[in-house]
C-alpha positions as CSV (number, residue, x, y, z in Angstrom):
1,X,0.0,0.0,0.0
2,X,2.4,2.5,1.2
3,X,4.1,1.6,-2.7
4,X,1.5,3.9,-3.9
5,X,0.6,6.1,-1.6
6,X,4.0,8.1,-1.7
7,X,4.2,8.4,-5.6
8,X,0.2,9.7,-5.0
9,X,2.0,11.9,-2.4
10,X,4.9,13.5,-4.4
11,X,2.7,13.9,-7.6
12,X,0.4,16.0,-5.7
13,X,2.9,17.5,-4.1
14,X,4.5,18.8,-7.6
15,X,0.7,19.7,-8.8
16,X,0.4,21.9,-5.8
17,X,3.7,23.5,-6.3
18,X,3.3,23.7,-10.3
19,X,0.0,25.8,-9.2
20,X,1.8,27.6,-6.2
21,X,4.4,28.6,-9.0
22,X,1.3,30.0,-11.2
23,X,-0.2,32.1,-8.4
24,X,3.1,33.6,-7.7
25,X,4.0,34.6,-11.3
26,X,0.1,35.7,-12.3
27,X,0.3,39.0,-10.6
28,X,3.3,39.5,-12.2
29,X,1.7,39.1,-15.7
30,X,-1.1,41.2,-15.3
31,X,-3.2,38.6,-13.3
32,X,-3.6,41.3,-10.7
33,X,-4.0,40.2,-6.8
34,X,-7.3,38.3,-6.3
35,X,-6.9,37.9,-2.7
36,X,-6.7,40.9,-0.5
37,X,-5.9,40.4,3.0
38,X,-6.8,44.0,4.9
39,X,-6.4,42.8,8.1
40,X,-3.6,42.4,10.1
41,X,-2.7,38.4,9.9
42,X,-3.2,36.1,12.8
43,X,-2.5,32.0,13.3
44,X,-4.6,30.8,16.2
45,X,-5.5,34.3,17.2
46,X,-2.1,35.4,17.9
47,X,-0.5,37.7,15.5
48,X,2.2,37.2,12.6
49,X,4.0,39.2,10.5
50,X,2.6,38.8,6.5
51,X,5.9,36.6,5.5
52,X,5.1,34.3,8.2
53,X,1.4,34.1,7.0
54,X,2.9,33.9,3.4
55,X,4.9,31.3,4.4
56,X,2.1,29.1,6.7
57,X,0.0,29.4,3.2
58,X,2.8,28.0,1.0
59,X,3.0,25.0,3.7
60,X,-0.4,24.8,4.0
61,X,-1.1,24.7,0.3
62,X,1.0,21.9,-0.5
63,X,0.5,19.9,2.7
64,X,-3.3,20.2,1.5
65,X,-2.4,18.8,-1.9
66,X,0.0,15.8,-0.5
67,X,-3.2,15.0,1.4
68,X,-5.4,15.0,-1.6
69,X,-2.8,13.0,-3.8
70,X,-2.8,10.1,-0.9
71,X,-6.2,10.3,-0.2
72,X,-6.6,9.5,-4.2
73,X,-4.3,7.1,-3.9
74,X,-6.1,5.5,-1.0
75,X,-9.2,5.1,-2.9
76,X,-7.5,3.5,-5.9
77,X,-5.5,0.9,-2.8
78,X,-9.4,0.2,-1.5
79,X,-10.5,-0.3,-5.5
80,X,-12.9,2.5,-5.3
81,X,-11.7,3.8,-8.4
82,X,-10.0,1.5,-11.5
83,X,-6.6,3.7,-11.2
84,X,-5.4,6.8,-12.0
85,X,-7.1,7.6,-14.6
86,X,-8.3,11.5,-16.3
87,X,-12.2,11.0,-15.6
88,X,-12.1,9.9,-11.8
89,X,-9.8,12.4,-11.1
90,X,-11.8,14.9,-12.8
91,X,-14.5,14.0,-10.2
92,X,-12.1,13.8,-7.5
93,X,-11.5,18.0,-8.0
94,X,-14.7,18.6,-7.8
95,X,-14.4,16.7,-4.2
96,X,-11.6,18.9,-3.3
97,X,-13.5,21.6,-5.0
98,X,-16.4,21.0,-2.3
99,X,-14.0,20.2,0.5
100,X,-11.7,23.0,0.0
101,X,-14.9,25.7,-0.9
102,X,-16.5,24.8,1.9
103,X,-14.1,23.6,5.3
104,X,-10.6,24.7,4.2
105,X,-11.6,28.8,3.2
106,X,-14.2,29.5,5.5
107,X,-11.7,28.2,8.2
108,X,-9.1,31.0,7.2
109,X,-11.8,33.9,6.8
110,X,-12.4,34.4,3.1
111,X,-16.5,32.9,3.3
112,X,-18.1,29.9,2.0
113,X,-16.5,28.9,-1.5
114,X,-14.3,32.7,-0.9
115,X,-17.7,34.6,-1.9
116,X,-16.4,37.3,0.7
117,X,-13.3,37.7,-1.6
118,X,-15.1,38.1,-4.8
119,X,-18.2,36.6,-6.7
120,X,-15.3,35.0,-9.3
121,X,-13.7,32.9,-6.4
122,X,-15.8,29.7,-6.9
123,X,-15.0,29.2,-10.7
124,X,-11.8,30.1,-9.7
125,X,-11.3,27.3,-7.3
126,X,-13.4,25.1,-9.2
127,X,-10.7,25.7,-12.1
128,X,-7.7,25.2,-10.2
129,X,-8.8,22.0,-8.5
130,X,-9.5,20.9,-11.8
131,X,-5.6,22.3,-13.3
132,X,-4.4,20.2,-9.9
133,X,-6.3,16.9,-10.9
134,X,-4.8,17.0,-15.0
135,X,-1.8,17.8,-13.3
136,X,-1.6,15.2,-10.9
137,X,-2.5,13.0,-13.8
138,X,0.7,13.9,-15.9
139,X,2.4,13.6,-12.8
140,X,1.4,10.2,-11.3
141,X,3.1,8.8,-14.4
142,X,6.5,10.6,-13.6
143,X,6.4,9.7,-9.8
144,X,5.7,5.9,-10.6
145,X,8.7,5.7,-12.5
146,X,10.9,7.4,-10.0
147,X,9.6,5.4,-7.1
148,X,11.4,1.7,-6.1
């Protein structure tokens, strides 16, 4: 089992960092910031300086998308799903989609599916989960080579 579960890992891992890479660069190219944080950062109600709170996110973000890679790969070890194929994965994003939208971003203060950010956040999110899932589906091919 665990002969899965890390190449699951690391290619959802490299997805989230792939996507971490295109949020970083988009403002850059004329993206523009989508996500304005006005007030002053805090982590458990105690406050941080913005490069810690940058820094939390970038761990966060990819811990969040090692989880979602493993807990793919879980349903393919339990035969859930066939394998690693495009479709399933497709409807695994909208899972994380769902998850995500509705747990993960009301937890850190930006509304249910980040409607309290803008009214473009849920395609948004609904886009990237989907980029992560065709990503992660390059990438599981790549990690099950490298892995013994």
């Amino acid at each position: 089992m665990t002969n899965l579960l890390f190449p699951a890992a690391g290619a959802g891992v490299s997805a989230g960092a792939i996507l971490l890479f295109f949020s970083y660069i988009a403002p850059y190219l004329g993206a523009g910031n989508f996500i304005r944080d006005l007030e002053r950062p805090r982590v458990f109600g105690k406050p941080v300086s913005r490069r810690e709170a940058y820094l939390l996110g970038v761990f966060s973000h990819l811990f969040i998308s090692a989880l979602a890679g493993i807990g793919y790969g879980v349903l393919v070890v339990l035969g859930l799903v066939s394998g690693f194929h495009l479709l399933p994965l497709l409807g695994w994003s909208l899972v994380l989609t769902l998850v995500s939208g509705g747990i993960l971003l009301p937890l850190e203060g930006h509304g249910l599916f980040g409607t309290k950010e803008d009214a473009w956040f849920p395609v948004d999110l609904v886009l990237s989960n989907v980029l992560w899932a065709v990503l992660f589906w390059w990438l599981i091919r790549v990690w099950f080579t490298v892995a013994p």
